[in-house]
C-alpha positions in Angstrom: 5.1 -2.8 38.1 8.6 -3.0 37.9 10.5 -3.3 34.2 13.5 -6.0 35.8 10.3 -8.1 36.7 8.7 -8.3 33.5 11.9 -8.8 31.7 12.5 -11.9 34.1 9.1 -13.5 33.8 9.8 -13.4 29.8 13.2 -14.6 30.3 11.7 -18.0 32.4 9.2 -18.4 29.6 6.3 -17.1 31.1 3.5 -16.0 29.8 2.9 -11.8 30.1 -0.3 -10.0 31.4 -2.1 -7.8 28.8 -1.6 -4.9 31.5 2.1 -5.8 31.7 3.2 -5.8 27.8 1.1 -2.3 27.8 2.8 -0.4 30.8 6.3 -2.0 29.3 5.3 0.0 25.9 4.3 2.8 27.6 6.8 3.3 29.4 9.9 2.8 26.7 7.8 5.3 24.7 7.9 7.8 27.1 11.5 6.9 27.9 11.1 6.3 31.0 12.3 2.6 30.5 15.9 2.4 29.2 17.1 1.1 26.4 19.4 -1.5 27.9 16.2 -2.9 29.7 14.0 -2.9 26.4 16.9 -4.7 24.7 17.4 -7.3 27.4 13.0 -7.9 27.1 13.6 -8.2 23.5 16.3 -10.6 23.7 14.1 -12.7 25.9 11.3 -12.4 23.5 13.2 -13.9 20.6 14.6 -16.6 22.8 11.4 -17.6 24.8 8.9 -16.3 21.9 5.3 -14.9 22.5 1.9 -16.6 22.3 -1.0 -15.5 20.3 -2.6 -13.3 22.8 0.9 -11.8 23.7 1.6 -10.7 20.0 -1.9 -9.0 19.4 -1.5 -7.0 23.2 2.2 -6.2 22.1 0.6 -5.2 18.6 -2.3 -3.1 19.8 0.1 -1.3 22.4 2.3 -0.2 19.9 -0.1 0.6 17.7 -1.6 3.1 20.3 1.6 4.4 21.7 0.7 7.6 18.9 -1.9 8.8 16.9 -4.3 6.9 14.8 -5.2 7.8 11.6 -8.8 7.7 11.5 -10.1 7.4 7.4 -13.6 7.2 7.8 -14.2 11.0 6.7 -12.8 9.9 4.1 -13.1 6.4 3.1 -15.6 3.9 4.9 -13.8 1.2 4.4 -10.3 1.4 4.4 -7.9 -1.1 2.4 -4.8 -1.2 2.8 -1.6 -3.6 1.4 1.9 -4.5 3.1 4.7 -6.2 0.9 7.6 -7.7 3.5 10.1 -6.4 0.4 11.4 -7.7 -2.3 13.5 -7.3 -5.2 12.1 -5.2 -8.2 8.6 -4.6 -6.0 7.0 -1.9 -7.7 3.5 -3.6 -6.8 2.4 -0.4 -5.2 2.8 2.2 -7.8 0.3 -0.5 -10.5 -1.8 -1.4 -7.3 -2.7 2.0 -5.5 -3.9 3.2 -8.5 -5.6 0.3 -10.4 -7.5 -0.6 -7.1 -8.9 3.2 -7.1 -9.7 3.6 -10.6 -12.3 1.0 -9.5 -13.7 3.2 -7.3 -12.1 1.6 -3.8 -10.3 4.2 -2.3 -6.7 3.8 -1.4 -5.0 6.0 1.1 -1.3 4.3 1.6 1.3 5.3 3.7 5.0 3.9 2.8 8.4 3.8 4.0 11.8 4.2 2.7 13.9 1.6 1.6 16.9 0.4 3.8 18.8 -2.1 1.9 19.4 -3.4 -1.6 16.8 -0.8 -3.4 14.3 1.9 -2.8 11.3 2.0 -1.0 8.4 3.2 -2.8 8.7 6.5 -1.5 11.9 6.5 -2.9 10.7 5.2 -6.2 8.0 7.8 -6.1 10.6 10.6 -5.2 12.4 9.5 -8.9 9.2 11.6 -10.1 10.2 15.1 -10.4 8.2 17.5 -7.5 6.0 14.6 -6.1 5.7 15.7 -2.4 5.9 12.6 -0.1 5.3 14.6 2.9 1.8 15.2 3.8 -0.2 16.2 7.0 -2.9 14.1 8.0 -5.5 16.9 6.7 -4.0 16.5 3.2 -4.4 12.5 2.6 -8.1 13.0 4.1 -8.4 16.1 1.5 -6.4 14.1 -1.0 -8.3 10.4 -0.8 -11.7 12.7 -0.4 -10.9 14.3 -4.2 -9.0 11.8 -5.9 -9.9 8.4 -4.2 -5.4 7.8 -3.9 -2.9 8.8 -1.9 0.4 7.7 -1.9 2.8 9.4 0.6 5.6 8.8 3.3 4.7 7.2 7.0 4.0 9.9 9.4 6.3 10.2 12.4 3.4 9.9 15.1 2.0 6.8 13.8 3.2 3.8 16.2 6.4 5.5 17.6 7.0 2.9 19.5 7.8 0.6 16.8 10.4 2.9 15.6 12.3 3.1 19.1 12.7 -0.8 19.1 13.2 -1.9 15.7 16.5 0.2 16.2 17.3 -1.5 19.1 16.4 -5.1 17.5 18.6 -4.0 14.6 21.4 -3.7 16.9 20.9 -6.5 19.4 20.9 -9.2 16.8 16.9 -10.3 17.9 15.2 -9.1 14.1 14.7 -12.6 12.9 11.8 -13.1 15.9 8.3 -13.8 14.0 6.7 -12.5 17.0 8.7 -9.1 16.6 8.7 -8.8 13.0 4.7 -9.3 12.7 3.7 -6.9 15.7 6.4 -4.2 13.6 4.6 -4.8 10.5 0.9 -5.0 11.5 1.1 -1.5 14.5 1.9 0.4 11.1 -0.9 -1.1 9.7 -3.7 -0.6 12.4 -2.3 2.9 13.4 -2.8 4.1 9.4 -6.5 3.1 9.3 -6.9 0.3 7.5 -10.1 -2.1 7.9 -9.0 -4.8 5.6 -5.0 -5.5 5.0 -3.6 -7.7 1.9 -0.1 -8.9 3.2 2.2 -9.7 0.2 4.7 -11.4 2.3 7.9 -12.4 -0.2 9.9 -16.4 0.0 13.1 -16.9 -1.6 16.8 -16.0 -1.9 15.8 -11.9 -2.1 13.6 -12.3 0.4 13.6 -12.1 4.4 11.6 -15.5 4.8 13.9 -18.0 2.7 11.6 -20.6 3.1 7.5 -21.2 2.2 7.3 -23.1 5.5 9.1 -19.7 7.3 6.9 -17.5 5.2 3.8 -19.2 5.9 4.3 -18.9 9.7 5.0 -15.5 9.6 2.0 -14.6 7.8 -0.2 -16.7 9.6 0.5 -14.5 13.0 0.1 -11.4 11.0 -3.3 -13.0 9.8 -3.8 -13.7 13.4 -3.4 -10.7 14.6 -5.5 -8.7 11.9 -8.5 -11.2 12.8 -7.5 -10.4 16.3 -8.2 -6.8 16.0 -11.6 -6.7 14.2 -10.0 -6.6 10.2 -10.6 -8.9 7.3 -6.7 -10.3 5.9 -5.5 -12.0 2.9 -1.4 -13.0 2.8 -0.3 -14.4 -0.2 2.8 -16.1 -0.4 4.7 -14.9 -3.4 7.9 -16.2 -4.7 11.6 -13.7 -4.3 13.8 -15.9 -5.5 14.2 -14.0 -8.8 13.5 -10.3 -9.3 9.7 -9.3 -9.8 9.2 -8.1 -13.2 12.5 -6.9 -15.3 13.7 -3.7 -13.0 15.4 -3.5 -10.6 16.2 0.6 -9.4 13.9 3.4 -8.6 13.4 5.6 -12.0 13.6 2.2 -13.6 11.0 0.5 -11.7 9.2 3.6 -11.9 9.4 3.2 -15.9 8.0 0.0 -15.7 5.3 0.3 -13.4 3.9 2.7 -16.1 4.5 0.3 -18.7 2.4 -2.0 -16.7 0.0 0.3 -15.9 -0.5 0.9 -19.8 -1.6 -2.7 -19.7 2.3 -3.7 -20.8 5.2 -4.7 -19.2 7.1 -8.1 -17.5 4.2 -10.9 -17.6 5.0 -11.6 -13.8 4.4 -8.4 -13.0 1.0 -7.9 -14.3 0.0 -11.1 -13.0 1.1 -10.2 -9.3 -0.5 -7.1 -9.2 -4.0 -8.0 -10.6 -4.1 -11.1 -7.9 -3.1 -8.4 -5.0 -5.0 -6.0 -6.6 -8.3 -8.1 -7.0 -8.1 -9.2 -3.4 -8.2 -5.6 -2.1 -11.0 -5.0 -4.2 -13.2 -7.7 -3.1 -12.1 -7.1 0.7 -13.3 -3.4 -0.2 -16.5 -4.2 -1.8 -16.5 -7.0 1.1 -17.9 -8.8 -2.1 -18.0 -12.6 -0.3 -19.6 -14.4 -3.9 -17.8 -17.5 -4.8 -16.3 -16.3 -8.1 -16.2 -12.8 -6.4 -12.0 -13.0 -7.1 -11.9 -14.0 -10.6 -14.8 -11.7 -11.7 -12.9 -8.6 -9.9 -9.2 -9.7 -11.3 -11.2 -9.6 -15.5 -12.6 -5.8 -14.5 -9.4 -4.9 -13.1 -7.3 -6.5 -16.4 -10.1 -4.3 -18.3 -8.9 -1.1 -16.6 -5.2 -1.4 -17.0 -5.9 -2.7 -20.5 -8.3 0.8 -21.2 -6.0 3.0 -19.6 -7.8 3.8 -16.7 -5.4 2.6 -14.1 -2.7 4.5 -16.2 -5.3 8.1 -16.0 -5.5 7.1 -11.6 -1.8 7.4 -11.5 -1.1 10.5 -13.9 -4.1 12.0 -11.2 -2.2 10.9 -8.5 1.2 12.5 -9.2 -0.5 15.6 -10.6 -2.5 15.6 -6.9 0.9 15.5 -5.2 3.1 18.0 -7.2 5.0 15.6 -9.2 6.2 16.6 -13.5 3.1 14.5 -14.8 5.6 15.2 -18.4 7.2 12.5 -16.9 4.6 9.9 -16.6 3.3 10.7 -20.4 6.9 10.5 -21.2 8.8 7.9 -18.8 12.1 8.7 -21.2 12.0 12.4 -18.8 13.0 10.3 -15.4 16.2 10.2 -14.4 18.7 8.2 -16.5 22.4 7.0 -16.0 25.2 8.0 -17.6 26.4 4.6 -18.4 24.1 1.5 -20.0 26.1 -2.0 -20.7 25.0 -5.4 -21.3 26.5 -8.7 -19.7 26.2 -10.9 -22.2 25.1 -15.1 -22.0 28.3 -17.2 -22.6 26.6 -20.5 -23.3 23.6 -22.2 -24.2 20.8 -23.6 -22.5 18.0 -22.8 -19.9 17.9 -20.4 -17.0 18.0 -22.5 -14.3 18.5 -19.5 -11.7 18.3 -15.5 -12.0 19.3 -14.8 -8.0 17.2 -12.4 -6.7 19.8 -11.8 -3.6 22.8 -11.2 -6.2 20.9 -8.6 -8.4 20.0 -6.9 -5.2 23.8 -6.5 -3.9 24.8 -5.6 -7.9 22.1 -2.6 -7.4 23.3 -1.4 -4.0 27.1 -1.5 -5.3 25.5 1.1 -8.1 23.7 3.3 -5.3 20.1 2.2 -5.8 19.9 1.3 -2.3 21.0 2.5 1.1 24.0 0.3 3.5 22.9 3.0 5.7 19.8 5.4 6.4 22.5 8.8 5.7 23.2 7.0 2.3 22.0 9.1 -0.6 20.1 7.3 -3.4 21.0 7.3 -7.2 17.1 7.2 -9.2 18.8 6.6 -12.5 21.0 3.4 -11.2 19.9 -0.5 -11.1 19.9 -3.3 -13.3 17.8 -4.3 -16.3 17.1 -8.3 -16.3 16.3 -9.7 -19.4 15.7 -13.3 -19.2 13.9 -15.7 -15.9 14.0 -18.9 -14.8 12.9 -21.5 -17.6 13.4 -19.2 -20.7 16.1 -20.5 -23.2 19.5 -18.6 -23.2 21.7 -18.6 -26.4 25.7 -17.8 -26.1 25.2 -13.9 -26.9 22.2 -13.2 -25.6 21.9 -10.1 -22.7 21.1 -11.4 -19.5 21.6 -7.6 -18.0 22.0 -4.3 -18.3 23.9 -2.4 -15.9 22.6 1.4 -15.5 25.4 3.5 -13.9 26.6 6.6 -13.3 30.4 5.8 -12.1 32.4 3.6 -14.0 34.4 1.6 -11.2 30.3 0.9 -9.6 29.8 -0.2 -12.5 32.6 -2.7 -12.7 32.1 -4.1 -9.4 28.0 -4.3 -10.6 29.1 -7.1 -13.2 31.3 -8.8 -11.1 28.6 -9.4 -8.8 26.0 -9.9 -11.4 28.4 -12.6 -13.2 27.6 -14.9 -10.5 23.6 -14.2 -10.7 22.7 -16.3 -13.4 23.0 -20.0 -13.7 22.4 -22.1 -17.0 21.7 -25.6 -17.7 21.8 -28.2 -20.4 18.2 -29.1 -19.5 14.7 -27.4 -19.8 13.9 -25.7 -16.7 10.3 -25.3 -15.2 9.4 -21.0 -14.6 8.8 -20.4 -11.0 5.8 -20.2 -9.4 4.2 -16.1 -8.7 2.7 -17.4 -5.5 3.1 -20.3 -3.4 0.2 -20.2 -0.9 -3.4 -18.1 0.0 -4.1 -17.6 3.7 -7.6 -16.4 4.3 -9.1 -14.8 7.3 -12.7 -16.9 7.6 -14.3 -13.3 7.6 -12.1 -12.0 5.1 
């Protein structure tokens, strides 16, 4: 086979060979395929577009161009969740452990955040000590003691994804579903998971800006999932204001314990409990009718009791981290500097922008422009009131956390713009928008 061949049949539209999508893989893994001629077959691809078959072969190859994590030592059923990223997404740190303190094992491996906040293990990191880094003996020795593990992506899992998400990044051709859906679920098959509940966000903080966009983006990851032998949920959930109230690693970090003491933003709860009860059933492969509802009321009974909360402190304990911290969520990092912005009229919130918070927390460092960029756990924002609550002239609709004064300025700048009231009532946004369900999920 010959690279300039391959590239050329995509480029006309044709369809590609199983054997040709895996020897192209193979070969820019091992670098024997330049990167000029990888970019070149991934401009085609997000001109001409991929089929079904195309995206599972392209999926499975990278997937397979490294290791596997293999679970079943450790966990016979492996389930796993992906969020597509969002703004204030703490859904991981209530989820992992609420999902294994009811006895389904979660073994999750997560990425650092490039953008407008933190990834989770960035989020996690806001913890004193917690080690991120673990060796593939350690999460099997981890998950086989503790039933949770939380920790950073390993660098052998799916190297191939790596090597051309930084060429897409650079050769304009990220927006292609086909791309974004095979980068996405290789991560997922490589890390062991049997059943994968896809959290894939719509709105202005969101990749997908629309439900139609969203919904075809999760139906190939579906796709492929069923395509590979795993049972898949994707829920559609809405990003077009900031999930629960903040937004900034030590913060989020604060309030994902809140939640997990059965407190915390309403939204919040609500999102992870529907994630939460759909990796449960998939685990149990419970297939009942009311198998979702009767999971979500025993999961709302173990945040409520405390024993979601008890998962996590054993998690962090498990994995080095100042557990002080999680008994006393005043010991995380905090920033020098907290000021409200305050409402200057009456009415409704008619729009808290998601995309707008986002940009006012990377101006205050809780983010990366850039992978070098250093993150700030104490910085972010605070938001106090969502779409359809009633605003009064006076009331806080932020507060800034920051630890330099000029950030801090531009911050409210930015965040002056987020927030748009009206004279009428306004209707609260939807959590989720759609369910898409594997038939053997």
């Amino acid at each position: 086979m010959r690279a300039t061949d391959i590239i050329e049949k995509k480029r006309d539209g044709l369809e590609l060979s199983t054997e040709e999508i895996r020897w192209f893989i193979e070969g820019f893994t091992k670098g024997e395929i330049p990167d000029y001629q990888a970019a070149a077959w991934l401009m085609a691809v997000f001109l001409r577009g991929m089929s079904k078959r195309e995206t599972l072969d392209l999926t499975l190859a990278m997937a397979e161009s490294g290791e596997q994590l293999d679970l079943s030592e450790a966990i016979e059923y492996a389930v796993d969740k992906h969020s597509t990223g969002g703004v204030g997404d703490k859904v991981t740190l209530v989820v992992a452990p609420l999902v294994a303190a009811a006895g389904v094992p979660v073994a999750k491996m997560s990425g650092r955040g490039l953008g407008f906040s933190g990834g989770t293990i960035d989020k996690l990191e806001s913890i004193a000590g917690y080690r991120v880094a673990l060796s593939e003996d350690e999460i099997i020795r981890q998950v086989r003691e503790h039933g949770i593990v939380l920790c950073g992506q390993t660098r052998t899992l799916a190297p191939a994804d790596g090597a051309l998400y930084a060429l897409r990044d650079v050769t304009g051709t990220v927006p292609s579903l086909p791309l974004i859906a095979s980068s996405i679920m290789s991560k997922k098959l490589a890390s062991g998971a049997k059943a994968i509940v896809l959290d894939v966000k719509v709105g202005a903080g969101a990749f997908m800006k629309t439900v139609e966009k969203a919904r075809a983006l999760a139906q190939i990851m579906v796709d492929i999932g069923v395509g590979a032998g795993r049972a898949m949920v994707a829920l559609l959930s809405d990003m077009n204001q900031p999930l629960g109230c903040a937004v900034g690693n030590a913060l989020e970090v604060r309030e994902a314990i809140e939640a997990l003491r059965g407190g915390g933003p309403a939204d919040l709860r609500e999102h992870c409990l529907t994630v939460a009860a759909h990796m449960v059933r998939l685990g149990r492969r419970d297939t009942r009718p009311d198998a979702f509802q009767r999971t979500r009321d025993e999961l709302a009974s173990l945040l409520d009791s405390g024993a979601a909360l008890a998962k996590f402190r054993e998690l962090v304990q498990a994995q080095g981290g100042d557990v002080r911290q999680v008994d006393e969520p005043k010991r995380l990092p905090q920033a020098r500097y907290q000021e409200p912005l305050y409402a200057e009229e009456n009415g409704y919130a008619a729009e808290v922008n998601a995309l707008k918070v986002a940009q006012a927390t990377l101006e205050l460092g809780a983010g990366r422009a850039r992978k070098t960029d250093t993150i700030d756990p104490a910085v972010g924002v605070v938001v106090h009131k969502k779409v359809g609550d009633r605003v009064a002239k006076g009331d806080p609709l932020f507060t800034v956390h920051a630890n330099d004064a000029e950030r801090l300025a531009r911050a409210r700048v930015i965040l002056a713009e987020a927030v748009t009231v009206s004279a009428e009532p306004q209707a609260p946004l939807p959590a989720f928008y759609d369910t898409i369900m594997a038939a053997s999920a």
